[in-house]
C-alpha positions, -999 to +999 in steps of 0.1 A: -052+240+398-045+238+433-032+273+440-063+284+422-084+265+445-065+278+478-067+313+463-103+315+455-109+301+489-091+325+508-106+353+487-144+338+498-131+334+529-131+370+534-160+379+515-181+362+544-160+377+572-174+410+553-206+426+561-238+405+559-254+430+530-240+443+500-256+471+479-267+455+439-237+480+426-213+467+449-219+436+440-218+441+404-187+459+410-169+423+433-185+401+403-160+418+373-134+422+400-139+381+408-139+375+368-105+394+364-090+374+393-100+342+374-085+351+343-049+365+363-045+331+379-050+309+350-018+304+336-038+298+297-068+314+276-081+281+267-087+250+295-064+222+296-076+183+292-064+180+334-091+209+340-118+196+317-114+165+333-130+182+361-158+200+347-183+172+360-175+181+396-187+216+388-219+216+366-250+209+378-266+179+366-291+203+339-255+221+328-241+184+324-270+170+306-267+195+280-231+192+279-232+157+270-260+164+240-241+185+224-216+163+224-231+136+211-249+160+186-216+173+173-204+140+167-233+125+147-232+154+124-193+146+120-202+108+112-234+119+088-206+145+072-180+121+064-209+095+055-221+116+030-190+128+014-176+089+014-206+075-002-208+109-026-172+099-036-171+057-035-192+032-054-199-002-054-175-019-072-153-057-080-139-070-048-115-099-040-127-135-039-145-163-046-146-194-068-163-207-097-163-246-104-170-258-139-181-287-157-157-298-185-160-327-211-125-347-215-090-343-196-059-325-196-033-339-215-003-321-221-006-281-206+025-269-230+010-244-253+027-250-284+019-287-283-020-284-270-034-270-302-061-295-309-073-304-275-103-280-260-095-284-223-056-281-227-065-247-243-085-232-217-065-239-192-034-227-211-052-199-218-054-187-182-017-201-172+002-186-201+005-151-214+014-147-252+020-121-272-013-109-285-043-120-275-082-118-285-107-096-267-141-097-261-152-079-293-130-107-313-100-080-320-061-088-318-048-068-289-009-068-276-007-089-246+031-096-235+035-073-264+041-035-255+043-019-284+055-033-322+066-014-357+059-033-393+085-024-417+076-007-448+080-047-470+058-061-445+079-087-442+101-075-408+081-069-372+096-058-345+081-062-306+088-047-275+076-064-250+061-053-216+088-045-188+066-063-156+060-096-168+068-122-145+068-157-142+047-175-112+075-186-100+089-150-095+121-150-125+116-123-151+097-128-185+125-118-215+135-120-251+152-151-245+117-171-231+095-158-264+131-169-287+133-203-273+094-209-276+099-201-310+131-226-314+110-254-299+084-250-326+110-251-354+122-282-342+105-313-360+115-333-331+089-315-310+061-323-334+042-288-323+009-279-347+029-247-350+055-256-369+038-244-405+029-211-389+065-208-382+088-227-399+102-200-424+103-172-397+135-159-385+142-140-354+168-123-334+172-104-302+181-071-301+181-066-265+162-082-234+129-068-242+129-064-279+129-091-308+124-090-345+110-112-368+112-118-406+092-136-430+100-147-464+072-127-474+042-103-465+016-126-443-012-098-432-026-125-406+007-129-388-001-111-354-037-131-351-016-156-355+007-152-323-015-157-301+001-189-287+010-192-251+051-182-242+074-211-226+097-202-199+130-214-211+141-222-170+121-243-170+119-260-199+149-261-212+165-296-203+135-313-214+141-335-240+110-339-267+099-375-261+100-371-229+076-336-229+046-360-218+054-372-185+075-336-175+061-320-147+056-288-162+033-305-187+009-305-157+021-283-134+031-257-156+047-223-145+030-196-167+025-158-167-010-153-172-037-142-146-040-176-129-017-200-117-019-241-105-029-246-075-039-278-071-053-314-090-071-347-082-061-380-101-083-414-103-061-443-101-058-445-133-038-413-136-067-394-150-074-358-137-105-353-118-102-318-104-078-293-114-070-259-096-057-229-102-057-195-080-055-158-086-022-144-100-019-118-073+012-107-094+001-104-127+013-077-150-020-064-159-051-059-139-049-088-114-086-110-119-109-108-087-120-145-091-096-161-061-098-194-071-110-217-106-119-252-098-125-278-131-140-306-128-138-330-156-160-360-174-166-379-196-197-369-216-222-337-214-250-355-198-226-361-165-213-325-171-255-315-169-261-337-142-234-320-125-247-288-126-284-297-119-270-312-084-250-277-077-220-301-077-202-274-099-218-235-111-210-235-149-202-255-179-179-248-206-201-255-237-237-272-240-244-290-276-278-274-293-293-307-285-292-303-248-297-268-244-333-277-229-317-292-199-309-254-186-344-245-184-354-240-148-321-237-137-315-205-118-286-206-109-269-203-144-271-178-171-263-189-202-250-163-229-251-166-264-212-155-280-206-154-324-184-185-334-166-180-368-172-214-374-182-226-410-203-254-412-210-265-449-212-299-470-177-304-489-183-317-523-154-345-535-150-346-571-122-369-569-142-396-553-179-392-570-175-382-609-210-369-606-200-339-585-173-325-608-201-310-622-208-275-609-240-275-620-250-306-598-231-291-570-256-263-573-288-286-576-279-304-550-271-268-528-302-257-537-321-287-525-310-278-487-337-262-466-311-240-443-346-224-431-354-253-413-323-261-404-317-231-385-350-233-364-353-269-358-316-277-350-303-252-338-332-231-327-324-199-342-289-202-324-270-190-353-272-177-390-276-191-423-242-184-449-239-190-482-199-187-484-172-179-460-173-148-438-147-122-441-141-097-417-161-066-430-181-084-451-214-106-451-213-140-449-247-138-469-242-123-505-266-102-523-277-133-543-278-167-521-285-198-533-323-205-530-338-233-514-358-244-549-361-279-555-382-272-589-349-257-606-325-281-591-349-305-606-342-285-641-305-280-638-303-320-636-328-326-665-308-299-685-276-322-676-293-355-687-301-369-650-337-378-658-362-390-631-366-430-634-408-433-627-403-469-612-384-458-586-378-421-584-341-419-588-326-397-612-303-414-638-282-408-664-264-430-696-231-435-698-217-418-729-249-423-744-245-462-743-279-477-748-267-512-738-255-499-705-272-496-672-281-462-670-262-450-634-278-435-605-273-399-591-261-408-555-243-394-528-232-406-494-230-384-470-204-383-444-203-363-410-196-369-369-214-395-348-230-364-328-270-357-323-267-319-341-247-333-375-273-363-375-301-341-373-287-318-403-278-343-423-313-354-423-329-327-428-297-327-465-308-363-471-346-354-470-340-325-495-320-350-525-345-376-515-374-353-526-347-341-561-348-382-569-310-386-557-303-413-539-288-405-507-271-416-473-256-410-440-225-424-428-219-413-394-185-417-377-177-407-343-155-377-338-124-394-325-120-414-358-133-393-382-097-372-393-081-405-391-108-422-412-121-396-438-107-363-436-070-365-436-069-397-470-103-373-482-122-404-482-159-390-486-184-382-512-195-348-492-185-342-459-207-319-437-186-306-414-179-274-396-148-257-397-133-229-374-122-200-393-103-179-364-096-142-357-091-122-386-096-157-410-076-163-435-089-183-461-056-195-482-050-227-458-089-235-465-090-232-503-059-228-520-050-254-541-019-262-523-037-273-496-057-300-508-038-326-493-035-334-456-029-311-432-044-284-458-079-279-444-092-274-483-118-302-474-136-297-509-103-304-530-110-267-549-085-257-574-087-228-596-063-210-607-079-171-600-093-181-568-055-186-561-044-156-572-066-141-550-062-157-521-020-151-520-029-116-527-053-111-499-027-126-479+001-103-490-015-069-486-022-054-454-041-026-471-073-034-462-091-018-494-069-042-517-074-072-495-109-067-494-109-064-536-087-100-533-114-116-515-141-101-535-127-117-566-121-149-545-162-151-539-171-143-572-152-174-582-165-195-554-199-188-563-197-197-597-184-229-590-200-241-559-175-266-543-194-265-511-230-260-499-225-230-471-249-238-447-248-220-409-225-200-386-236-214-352-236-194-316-213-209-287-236-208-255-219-207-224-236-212-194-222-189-166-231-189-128-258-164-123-243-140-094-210-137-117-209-098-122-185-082-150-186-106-181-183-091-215-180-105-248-194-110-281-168-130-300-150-164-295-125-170-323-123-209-300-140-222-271-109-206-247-118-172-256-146-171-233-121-163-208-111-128-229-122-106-203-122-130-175-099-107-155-131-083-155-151-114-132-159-110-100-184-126-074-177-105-045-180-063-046-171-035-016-174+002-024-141+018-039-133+051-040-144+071-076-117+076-105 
């Protein structure tokens, strides 16, 4: 740069020393020769950054102004270029973070999936700390979860899983073979006491290598893989716990799962109970990691402290609300509560063996008949549900071509035609006993047994109501729901029981009305026994054509509605009040309260733009 400065100086230097005038040619003529001496001293074509550093000394404050817009023009159309090619190619989408606190009535117990069964808040939160091997999803199907892929042998009696190749354990060891056998050996152990035990008592297993394992049953079982949805132990850490002393383990607690979510954190009264528990993001998770960061549960005692809870903005959801109280949500913005299908079946049980009157089938139909389900839909539960009139199946109606009908004349005839006559003193149907004159005639009456809660109340007298008007003599007992398997259901000591019952993905209705289950801890609640309806059921059972199980179960309902063991009454909705701004829930289906959490995974509170797939 220098030389050129010293050069062009001495050249101007004798350019004045020249004459004072110069023709217009001539001076054309020194201009080109000036432009070539430029270009023979610079040592490039283009300017380097040391000479452009320089160009302000030598524009003119016009040449420098427009220097400096075009600069500044030629970057905004760079930033408005790669604006609109980044927001042509992004979107808005889930982001990282945030928490949702939710209400919960009653406490943890024991968080070890094979022993938490029963227990509604053990579930949930096992259901977001454990993996298993198939799992529900939204839509109510059985999907693999730890599962990768599986084979069914040509019997149907032999399955074989392979199991996904990335699951780990929050505490970083590996998920294998040997965690899902030793679950499966602490089920089979009657010193563990687990729920599971009748799923899997007969099953053997083996372990071909550390990611496959095969299981055989004694015989064909088409629910099987609905039923394996159980959360998976990890045998390091459970495997020098002794089974009395499961309770007060660490890990009952503090478990170490595999799901999407792992414990964080909890808050204890002085009493030991838990007040707060916490678990965080599973950055680590085999699948799609969930964008929620954090879950916080807060627990109590009863729904209208749950309610209170979430009118104060002390917590943003609640995990159920009974129909009763659903009218406490109105005017709350800052929930949205959502309406998912529960196969539940809630229907009065008829008990021949403890009311002679109701081994008729005929009076079980009067009676059936006699119940205004209309009304019971719409005034308790507020047309949160549907009426049934037998047991759903999946792919068929839970409503048959010919229901019941609510007709109190012709239950009025079917009892004349058996003999139960009106009495005009007091209104009561009655009948003689093997036509004995001399004997007090006896009255047609039922007591009717069901939970302490406001929704079975309200039912059952809406059921009482209906006999009262038929002239039988009816009533209510009403026991709270912590007593009432210990008092009624599990000796069957009730007249009719109206109670609901949860079905579960892919139901199978053998455990509910085979005759072998009659007894205690068979859920056959109406003590049905007949000997096609069993046939039936152990052949739906068997087959996993779907053509010949559906045939099975046709044959089944045929029988059932000939003999009316139970009055099929509703299929109710599970409402589940979620936070308002919570973006990315879907679901129709809950086979149990914990399956809201199906796609929860899919959640998220916070979003950024991400780039288009």
């Amino acid at each position: 740069m220098s030389l050129f400065r010293d050069r062009s100086r001495s050249l101007f230097g004798r350019f004045a020393r020249g004459p004072a005038r110069r023709s217009s040619a001539s001076l054309r003529e020194q201009s080109g020769w000036d432009k070539r001496l430029v270009h023979s001293l610079a040592s490039a074509r283009l300017p380097t950054w040391r000479q452009i550093r320089h160009l302000p000394e030598v524009l003119s404050s016009n040449d420098s102004f427009r220097l400096r817009l075009g600069a500044l023009l030629f970057a905004a159309g760079l930033v408005l270029l790669g604006g609109s090619f980044y927001y042509a190619n992004t979107e808005i989408g889930p982001s990282v973070g945030g928490e949702i606190s939710e209400a919960v009535v009653g406490t943890p117990r024991s968080l070890n999936p094979i022993l938490s069964v029963s227990n509604d808040v053990d579930n949930d939160l096992t259901r977001l700390l454990f993996s298993r091997l198939f799992t529900v999803d939204g839509s109510g199907r059985v999907v693999g979860d730890l599962v990768d892929r599986f084979e069914v042998s040509a019997d149907q009696k032999t399955y074989t899983f392979t199991l996904r190749d990335n699951a780990r354990w929050h505490d970083g060891e590996a998920l294998t073979a040997d965690d899902v056998l030793f679950t499966f050996a602490l089920i089979q152990d009657p010193a563990w006491k687990s729920p599971l035990l009748a799923l899997m008592k007969d099953v053997t297993y083996r372990k071909t290598d550390d990611r496959t394992i095969e299981l055989t049953l004694p015989e064909p079982y088409a629910q099987f893989l609905s039923r394996l949805t159980f959360g998976i132990l990890p045998r390091h850490v459970w495997k020098d716990v002794q089974p009395q002393d499961a309770a007060m383990a660490e890990a009952s607690l503090k478990p170490v799962g595999s799901g999407p979510f792992k414990f964080s954190d909890m808050r204890r009264d002085k009493r030991g109970f838990v007040l707060t528990y916490v678990i965080e993001r599973n950055a680590d998770y085999y699948k799609e990691a969930p964008f929620i960061e954090k879950f916080v549960f807060h627990f109590y005692q009863d729904y209208a402290s749950a309610l209170e809870a979430l009118r104060k903005r002390q917590v943003q959801s609640i995990s159920f609300v009974p129909r009763d109280m659903r009218g406490e949500l109105e005017g709350l913005s800052q929930v949205l509560p959502v309406s998912l299908e529960l196969p539940q079946v809630t229907a009065v049980f008829f008990n021949g063996r403890t009311n002679d009157a109701l081994k008729e089938k005929d009076v079980r139909r009067a009676l059936t008949m006699a119940i205004d389900k209309v009304r019971i839909l719409f005034d308790v539960l507020g047309g949160d549900g549907h009426p049934i009139d037998r047991p759903p199946i999946p792919g068929m109606s839970a409503t048959s071509s010919s229901p019941v009908p609510f007709r109190i004349d012709e239950a009025g005839a079917l009892l004349d035609n058996l003999g139960w006559k009106v009495d005009p003193e007091d209104g009561l149907r009655k009948k003689d006993v093997d036509g004995d004159a001399k004997t007090d005639p006896v009255t047609l009456s039922v007591a009717l047994t069901t939970v302490d809660q406001p929704e079975n109340l309200n039912v059952a007298s809406i059921i009482r109501n209906g006999w009262a008007a038929l002239g039988v003599e009816a009533v209510v007992n009403a026991i709270p729901a912590s007593e009432i398997h210990r008092a009624a259901i599990k000796p069957r000591e009730y007249e009719a029981l109206l109670y609901g019952q949860l079905m579960g993905t892919d139901p199978d209705l053998y455990p509910f009305w085979h005759s072998s289950q009659v007894q205690d801890p068979g859920l056959n609640l109406a003590g049905f026994a007949n000997k096609e309806a069993d046939a039936a059921l152990e052949e739906a059972r068997r087959t996993a054509d779907p053509v010949a199980r559906r045939d099975a179960y046709r044959r089944f309902l045929n029988v059932v509605a000939a003999e009316n063991p139970a009055a099929f009454l509703y299929s109710p909705s599970y409402i589940y009040p979620l936070p308002a701004e919570l973006m990315g829930f879907h679901g129709t289906h809950v086979a149990s309260p914990s399956d809201r959490f199906a796609t929860v995974t899919s959640w998220y509170l916070e979003t950024a733009r991400v780039w288009k797939k």
